[in-house]
N, C-alpha and C positions, 0 to 999 in steps of 0.2 A: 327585376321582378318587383322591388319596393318602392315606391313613389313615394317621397319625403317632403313635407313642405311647415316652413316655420318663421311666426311673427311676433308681433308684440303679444302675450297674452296665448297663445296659439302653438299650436306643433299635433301637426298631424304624419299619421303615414298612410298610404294604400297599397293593399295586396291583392294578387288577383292569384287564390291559389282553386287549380281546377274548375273554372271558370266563375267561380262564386265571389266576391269582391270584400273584401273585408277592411273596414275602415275605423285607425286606430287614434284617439284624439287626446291630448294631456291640455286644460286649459287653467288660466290664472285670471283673476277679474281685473280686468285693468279701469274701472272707473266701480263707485260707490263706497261707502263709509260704511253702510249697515250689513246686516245677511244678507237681507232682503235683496238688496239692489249689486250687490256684486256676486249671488247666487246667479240672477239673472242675467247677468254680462257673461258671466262663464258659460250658462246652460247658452243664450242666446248666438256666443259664438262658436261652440261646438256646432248648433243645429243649421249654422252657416253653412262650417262645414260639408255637414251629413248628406245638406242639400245641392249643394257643390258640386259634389261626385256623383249625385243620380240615386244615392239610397233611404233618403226621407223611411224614417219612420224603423231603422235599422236598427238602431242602439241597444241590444241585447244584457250588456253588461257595463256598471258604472261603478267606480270606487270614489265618495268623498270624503275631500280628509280636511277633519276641523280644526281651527286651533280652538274652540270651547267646547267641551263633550256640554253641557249643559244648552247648548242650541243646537243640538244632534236633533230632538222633537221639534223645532221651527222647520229646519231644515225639510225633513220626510215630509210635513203638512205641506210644503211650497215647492217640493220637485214631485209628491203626487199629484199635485193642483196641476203644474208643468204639462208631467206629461198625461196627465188622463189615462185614456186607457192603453197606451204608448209606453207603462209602466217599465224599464227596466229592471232587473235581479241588481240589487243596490245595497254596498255595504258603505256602513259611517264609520271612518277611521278618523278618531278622537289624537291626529298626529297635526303637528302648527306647519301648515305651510313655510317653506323658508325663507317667503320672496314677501311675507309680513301680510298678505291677506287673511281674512279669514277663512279661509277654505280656497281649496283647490281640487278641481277632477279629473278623475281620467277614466275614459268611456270608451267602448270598443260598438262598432257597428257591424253587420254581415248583409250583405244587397239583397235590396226587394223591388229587383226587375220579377215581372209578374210568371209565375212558375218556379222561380229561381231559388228561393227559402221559403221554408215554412218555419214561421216564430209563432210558437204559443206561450200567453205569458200568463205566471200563475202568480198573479203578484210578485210586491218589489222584493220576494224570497228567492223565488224559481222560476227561471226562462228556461226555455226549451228550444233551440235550433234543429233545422234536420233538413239536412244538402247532399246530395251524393250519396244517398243511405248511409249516412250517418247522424247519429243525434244526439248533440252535446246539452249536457246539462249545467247550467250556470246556477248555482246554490249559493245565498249568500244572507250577511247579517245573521250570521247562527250565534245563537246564546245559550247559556245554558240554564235550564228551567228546575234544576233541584234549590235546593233553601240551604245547604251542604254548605260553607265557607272556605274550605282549603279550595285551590289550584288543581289539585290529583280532580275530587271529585266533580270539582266545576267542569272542567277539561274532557274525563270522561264522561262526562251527560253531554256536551255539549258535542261531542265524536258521534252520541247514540241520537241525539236531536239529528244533526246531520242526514245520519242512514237514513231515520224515518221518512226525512225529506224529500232525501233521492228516491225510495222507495216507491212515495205516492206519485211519482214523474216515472216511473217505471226503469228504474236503474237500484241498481247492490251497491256498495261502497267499495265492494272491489274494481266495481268499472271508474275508478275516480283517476285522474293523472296530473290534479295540480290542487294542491290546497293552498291556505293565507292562516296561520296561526297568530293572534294576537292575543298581547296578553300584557296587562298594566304591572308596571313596576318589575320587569323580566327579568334581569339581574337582582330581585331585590330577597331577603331571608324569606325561608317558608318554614317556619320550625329549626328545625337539625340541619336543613338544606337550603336550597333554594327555589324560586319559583319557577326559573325553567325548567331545572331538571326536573320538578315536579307534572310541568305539562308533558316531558318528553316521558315521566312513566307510566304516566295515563295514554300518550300516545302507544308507548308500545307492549299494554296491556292489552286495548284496543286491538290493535293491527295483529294478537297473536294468530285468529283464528280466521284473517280476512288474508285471501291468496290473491292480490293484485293481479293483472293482465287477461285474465281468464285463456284463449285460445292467443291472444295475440301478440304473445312476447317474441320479439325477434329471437331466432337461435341463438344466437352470440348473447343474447344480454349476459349479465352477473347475474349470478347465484339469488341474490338478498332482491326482489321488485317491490320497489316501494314508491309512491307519488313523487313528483316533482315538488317545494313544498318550502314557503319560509316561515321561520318563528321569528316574531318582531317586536318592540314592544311599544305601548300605546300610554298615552296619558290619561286612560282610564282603569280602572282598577279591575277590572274584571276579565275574564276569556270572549274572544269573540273571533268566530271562523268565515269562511267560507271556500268553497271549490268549485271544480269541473271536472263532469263525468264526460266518458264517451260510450256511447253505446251503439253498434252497427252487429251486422250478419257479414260481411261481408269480409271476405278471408284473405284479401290483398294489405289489409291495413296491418301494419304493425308498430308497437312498443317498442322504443328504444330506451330505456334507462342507463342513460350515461356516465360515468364515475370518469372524475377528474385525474392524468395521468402524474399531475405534481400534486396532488392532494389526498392523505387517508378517506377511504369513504365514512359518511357523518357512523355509517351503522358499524362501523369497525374501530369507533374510538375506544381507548382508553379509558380505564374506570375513574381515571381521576379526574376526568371530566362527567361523572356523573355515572351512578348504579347500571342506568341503561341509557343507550347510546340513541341520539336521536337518528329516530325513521324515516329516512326521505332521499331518493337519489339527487344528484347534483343537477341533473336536469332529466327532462322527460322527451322524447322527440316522437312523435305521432308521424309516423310513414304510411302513405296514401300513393302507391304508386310512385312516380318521381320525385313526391313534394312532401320536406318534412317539416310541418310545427313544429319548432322546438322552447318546451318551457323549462325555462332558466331558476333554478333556486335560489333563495337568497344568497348570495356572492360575500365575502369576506375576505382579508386580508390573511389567509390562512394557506400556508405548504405543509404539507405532508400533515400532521394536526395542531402544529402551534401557529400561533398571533405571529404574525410579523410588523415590524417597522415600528416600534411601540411609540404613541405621542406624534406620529409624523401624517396628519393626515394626505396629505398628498404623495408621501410613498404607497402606505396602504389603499387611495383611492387608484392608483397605477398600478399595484399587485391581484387589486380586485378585478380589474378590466383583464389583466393579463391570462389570469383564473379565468375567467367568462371566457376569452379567447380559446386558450388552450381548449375548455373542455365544449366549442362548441365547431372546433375544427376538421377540415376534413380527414387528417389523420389521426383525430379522435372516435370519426364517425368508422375511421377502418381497423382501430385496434379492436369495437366492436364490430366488427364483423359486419358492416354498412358501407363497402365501399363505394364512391362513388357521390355520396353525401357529405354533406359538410358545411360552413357558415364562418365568417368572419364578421368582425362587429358592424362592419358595415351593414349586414342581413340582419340587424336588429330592427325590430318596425314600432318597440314600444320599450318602456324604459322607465322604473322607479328607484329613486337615489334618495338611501334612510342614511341620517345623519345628524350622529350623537347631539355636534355640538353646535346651533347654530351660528355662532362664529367662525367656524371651519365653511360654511355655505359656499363662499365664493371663490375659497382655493379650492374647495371637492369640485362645482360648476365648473371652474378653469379647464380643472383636468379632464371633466369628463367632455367639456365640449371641444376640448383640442383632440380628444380620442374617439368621439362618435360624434361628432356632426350634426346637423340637420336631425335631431329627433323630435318627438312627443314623449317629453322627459318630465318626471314627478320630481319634486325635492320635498320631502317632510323630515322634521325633525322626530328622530326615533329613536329610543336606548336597544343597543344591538347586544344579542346573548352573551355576550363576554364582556366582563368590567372596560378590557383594554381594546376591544375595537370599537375604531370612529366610525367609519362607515359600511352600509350593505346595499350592491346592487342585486335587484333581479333583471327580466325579461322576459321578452318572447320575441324569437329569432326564426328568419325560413331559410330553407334549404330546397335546393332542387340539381338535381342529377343530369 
């Protein structure tokens, strides 16, 4: 079902789910010194790609990640010039590339064979898809717009920016199934506490009165429906979001919120990891008939709720795949009540690898290319929520029955 292919500089995959084609790209500049000119070797060879496979003009969603937050403003002037009015929903993730460029993307396409999508784009905030009566909301570069200084407050303005978002694209934040938490200095003091725990109590002041899935949670899910969802942290000092809503009529589709069978779920921690427990299932799997989306949370070197393998990154980058495994398996899909479904790492079609130290780069790369192959794989350097973990994978994996 995944068509994989990977070069210098390059790693794409194609999916063809329910007839619609979706085309997933992770790129590196392989020639130019300045932004300017290895922005354009990136953008240029992605839109090789795009072109490649028949869906010009596809690109819905793009994440770039800098190694200078302070040419994040060059950047947006010269990928809006780019694409014109071709705009993607585009967030600037102020994380260093690991492979020493300045920046690297990763960009998701959905086909525009003629009838086949409709993309409307609302600038580089909000895209709008909508295939098969369904219509996914791509939200991104959220900030938060109070004068406030803590973390709590930034955090929660920047959860109510969000809503207003989806609101004016005609979705709730309850129809949301995958968010991106960022947040500068994530491990570091907030007062009495720290800065994560701080975003996660703004998270789950937020989410008291917002009831995830609305008609469409699968029977079997868990109790607790929360977004698929990582907290990561950035070399900018500030909160900065984005997500993906789903909004359809259409009463075949179902929520799957997944919960890892070797790991506590995040919402059922322990206090001593913080007053209140971060909100987010392990992953989220979007069921459409045969075919499931499944987005992957940030991944960690974590059984049951503790750190494993301390200082060892290449255990911990082999305990996080194993994790990813387990919970996107088909005997995971059936302890939920989804038999029949299921995914192995090979069904991954896209792939980012945050990683503490960049010294560790090329033993975490080792591992993960001897365990997943041929991807469209991101490496940024990132500080992950816990002092003692090196690395955090995410994803997004398919399934079909």
């Amino acid at each position: 079902m995944i068509r994989k292919e990977s070069s210098a500089g390059i790693g794409y995959s194609v999916v063809e789910i329910n007839g619609v084609r979706h085309v997933f790209a992770a790129a590196v500049p392989r020639t130019g010194t300045d932004l300017a000119h290895q922005l354009h070797d990136a953008l240029g060879t992605i839109e090789a790609v795009i072109d490649e496979e028949g869906t010009r003009g596809s690109i819905v969603k793009q994440s770039v990640f800098l190694r200078d937050a302070d040419q994040i403003g060059q950047c947006r002037r010269l990928i809006k010039a780019f694409y014109g009015r071709e705009l993607p929903a585009t967030t600037y993730v102020p994380q260093a590339p690991c492979q020493g460029k300045l920046l690297s993307i990763e960009a998701c396409g959905v086909g525009r064979r003629p009838g086949e999508v409709e993309i409307e784009r609302r600038g580089e905030r909000v895209v709008i898809t909508r295939h098969n009566d369904v219509a996914w909301i791509h939200c991104d570069q959220v900030f938060p717009e109070t004068l406030a200084d803590g973390v709590y407050d930034r955090s929660l303005d920047a959860f109510r920016r969000m809503s207003r978002h989806l609101a004016d694209a005609g979705a709730r934040y309850d129809h949301v199934v995958r968010t991106w938490l960022y947040l500068g200095d994530i491990v570091g003091p907030e007062g009495a506490t720290q800065r994560y725990k701080e975003l996660n109590r703004a998270r789950t002041d937020f989410y008291r009165d917002v009831h995830f899935g609305n008609n469409h949670v699968a029977p079997g899910a868990v109790r607790d429906i929360y977004p698929a969802s990582t907290g990561i942290g950035t070399d900018g000092g500030d909160v900065l979001m984005s997500c993906i809503a789903l909004v359809t009529p259409r009463d075949d589709v179902r929520l799957v919120p997944l919960e890892n069978p070797q790991q506590t779920s995040a919402f059922d921690y322990a206090a001593k990891y913080g007053p209140t427990s971060p909100k987010f299932a392990r992953a989220m799997a979007v069921v459409a008939g045969s075919m499931a989306t499944i987005f992957v949370s940030g991944t960690a070197s974590i059984t049951d709720s503790t750190s494993r393998h301390p200082d060892d990154v290449e255990a911990q980058t082999r305990q996080t795949l194993d994790n990813i495994e387990a919970l996107i398996s088909a005997g995971n899909f059936a302890r939920h009540d989804m038999s029949g479904l299921g995914a192995t790492l090979a069904d991954l079609a896209q792939v980012r690898v945050y990683i503490k130290r960049q010294s560790d780069y090329e033993k975490t790369r080792a591992v993960c290319e001897g365990r997943l192959g041929e991807l469209p794989i991101i490496y940024a350097v990132a500080d992950v929520c816990r002092p003692e973990l090196l690395v955090e994978v995410e994803g997004v994996a398919f399934s079909s029955s």
